[in-house]
C-alpha positions in Angstrom: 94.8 262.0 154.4 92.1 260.5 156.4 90.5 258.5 153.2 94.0 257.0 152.5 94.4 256.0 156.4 90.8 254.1 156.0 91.7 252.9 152.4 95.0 250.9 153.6 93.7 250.2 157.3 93.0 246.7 156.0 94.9 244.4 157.9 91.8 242.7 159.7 89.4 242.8 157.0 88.7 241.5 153.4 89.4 243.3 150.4 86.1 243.2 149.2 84.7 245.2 152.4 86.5 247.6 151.4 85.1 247.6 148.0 81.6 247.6 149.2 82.4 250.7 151.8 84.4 253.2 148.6 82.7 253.6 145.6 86.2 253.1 143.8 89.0 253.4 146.2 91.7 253.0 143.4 90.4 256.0 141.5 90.3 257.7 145.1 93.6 257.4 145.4 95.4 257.6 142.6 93.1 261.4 142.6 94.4 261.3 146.2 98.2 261.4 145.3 97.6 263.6 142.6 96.3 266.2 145.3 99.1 265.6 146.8 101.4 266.2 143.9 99.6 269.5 143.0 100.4 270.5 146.4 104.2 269.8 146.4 104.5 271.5 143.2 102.8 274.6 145.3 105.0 274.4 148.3 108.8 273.8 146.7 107.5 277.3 144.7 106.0 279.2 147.6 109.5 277.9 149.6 111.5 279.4 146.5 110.0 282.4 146.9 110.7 282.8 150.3 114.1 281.7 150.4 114.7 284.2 147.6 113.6 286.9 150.4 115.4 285.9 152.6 118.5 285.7 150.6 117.5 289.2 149.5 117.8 290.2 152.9 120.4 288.8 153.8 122.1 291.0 151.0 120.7 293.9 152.5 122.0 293.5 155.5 125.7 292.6 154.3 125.1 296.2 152.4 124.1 298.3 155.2 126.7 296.8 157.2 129.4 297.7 154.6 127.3 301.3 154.2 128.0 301.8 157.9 131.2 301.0 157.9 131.9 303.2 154.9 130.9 306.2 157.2 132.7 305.1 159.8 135.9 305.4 157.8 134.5 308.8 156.6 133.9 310.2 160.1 138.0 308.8 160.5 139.0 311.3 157.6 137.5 313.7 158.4 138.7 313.6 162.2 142.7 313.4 160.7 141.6 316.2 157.9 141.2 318.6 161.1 144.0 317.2 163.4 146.0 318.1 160.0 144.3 321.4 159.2 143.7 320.6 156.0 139.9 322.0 157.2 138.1 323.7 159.9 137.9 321.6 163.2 133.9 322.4 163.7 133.1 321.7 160.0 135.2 318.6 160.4 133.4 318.0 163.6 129.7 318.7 161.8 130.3 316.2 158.9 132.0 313.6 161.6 129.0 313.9 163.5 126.6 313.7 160.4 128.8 310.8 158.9 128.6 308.5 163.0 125.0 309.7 162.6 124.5 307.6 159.0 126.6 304.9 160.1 124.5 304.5 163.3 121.4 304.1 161.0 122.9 301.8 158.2 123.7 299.6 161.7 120.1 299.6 162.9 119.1 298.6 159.4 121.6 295.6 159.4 120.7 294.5 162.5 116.6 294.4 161.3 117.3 292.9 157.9 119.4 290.0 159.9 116.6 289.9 162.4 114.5 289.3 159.2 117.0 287.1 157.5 116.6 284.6 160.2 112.9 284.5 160.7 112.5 283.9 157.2 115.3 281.2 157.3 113.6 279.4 160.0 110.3 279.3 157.6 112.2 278.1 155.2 113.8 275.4 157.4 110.1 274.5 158.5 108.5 274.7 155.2 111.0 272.3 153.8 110.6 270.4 156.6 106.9 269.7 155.6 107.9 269.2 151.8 110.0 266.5 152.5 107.3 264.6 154.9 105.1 265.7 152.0 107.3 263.8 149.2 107.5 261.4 152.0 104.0 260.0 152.1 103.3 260.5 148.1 105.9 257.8 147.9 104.2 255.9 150.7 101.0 255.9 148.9 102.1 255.4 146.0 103.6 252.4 147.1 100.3 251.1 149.0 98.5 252.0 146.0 100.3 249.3 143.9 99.9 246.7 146.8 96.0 247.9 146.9 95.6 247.3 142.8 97.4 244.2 143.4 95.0 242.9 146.1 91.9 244.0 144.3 92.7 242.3 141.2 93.3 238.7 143.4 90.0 239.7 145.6 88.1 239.7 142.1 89.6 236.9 140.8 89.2 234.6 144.0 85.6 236.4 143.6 85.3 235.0 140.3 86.8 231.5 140.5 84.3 231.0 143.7 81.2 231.9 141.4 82.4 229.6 139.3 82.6 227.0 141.4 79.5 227.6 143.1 77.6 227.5 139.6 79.0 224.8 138.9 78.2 222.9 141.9 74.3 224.1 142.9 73.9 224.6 139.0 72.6 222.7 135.7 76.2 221.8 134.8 76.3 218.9 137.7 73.1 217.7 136.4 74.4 218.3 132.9 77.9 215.7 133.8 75.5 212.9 135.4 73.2 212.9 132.2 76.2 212.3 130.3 77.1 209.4 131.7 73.8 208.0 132.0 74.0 208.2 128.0 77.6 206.6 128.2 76.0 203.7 130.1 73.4 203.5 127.9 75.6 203.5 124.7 77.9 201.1 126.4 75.1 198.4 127.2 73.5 198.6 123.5 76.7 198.2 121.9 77.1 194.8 123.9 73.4 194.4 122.9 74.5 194.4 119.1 78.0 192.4 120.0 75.7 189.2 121.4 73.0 189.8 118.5 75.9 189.1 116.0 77.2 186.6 117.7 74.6 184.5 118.2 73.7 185.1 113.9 76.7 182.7 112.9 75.8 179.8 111.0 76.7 176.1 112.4 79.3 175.9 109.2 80.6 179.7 110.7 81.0 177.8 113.9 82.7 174.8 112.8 85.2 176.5 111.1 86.0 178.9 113.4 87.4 175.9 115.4 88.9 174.0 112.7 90.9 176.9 111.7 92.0 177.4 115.1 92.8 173.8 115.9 94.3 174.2 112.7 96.6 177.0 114.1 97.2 175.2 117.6 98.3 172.1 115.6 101.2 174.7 113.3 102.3 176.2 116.8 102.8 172.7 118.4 104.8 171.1 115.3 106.8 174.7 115.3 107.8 174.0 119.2 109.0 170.6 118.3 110.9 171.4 115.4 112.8 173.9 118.0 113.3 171.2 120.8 114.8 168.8 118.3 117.0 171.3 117.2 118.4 172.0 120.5 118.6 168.3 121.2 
């Protein structure tokens, strides 16, 4: 019990700490509740065994009572047997006295099988008492044990993404991103290297027509634009 209170005492601390202090406090506790288990299983048959004493008992008692009062109602008959002289008065008498003398012990027996009866009933009450505390804080730790998997698994992975991140900030793949773009640049400013080195290779007749043709195309645009202002006119 005390490795589960120090297991889910947590509130104030990091996961990870508590990683660092249990070997592996998952596999701690799920052998924990296990224990646990083994041990209800133990305790609801020890209680079955004990409340089938008691109930034995309890039997026992109800029989000697009805014993006793079976030689009560002997001792009775035998009383009227002589008041009627069906027999002797002392022999009646004898086997009346005999006959109290049983019932008197079947009574004393009662009364210690009760007395019996009860302290095992209050065992019982006790014992299941403990079970259901017992099945109690199984659930309870099985519950925490879910929300302890739970929290591991996030503490590792925030563990993980921060690695990450610190590789890739103190590590090559900074230097990595600025010596690509030191090649971009470079690409960038050759390409406009090769862009001026063809355009300055034209020939004077290149040249020349490049503007005829597009005088050539300014001249169609502006006879279009008329032709569609003297239509509207």
């Amino acid at each position: 019990m005390n490795i589960f209170a120090k297991l889910f005492k947590i509130g104030k601390a990091e996961i990870h700490s508590v990683i660092e202090s249990f070997e592996d406090p998952i596999n701690m506790t799920e052998q924990g509740i296990r224990e646990m288990k083994e041990q209800l299983a133990k305790s609801v048959e020890a209680l079955a065994q004990l409340k089938a004493i008691s109930i034995r008992k309890k039997n026992e008692a109800e029989t000697e009572k009805q014993t006793a009062n079976d030689y009560y109602n002997k001792a009775v008959i035998l009383v009227q047997k002589a008041e009627n002289k069906e027999i002797e008065a002392a022999e009646a008498d004898r086997l009346a006295k005999e006959a109290l003398k049983k019932q008197s012990s079947a009574l004393e027996n009662a009364s210690q099988l009760e007395n019996e009866h009860e302290k095992l009933h209050m065992e019982c009450e006790k014992m299941q008492g403990n079970i259901n505390n017992l099945k109690s804080n199984i659930s309870k730790w099985e519950n925490e044990l879910k929300t302890l998997k739970a929290r591991v698994q996030v503490s590792e992975a925030t563990r993980d993404i921060n690695k990450k991140m610190t590789f890739i900030e103190n590590g090559s793949t900074v230097s990595m991103l600025e010596k690509l773009k030191e090649r971009a640049a470079r690409q960038e400013a050759l390409a406009e290297a090769y862009s001026d080195i063809s355009t300055s290779g034209k020939t004077i007749d290149d040249e020349i027509d490049a503007i005829v043709n597009n005088s050539d195309k300014n001249t169609e645009e502006a006879l279009q634009k008329l032709k569609e202002t003297l239509k509207k006119d």
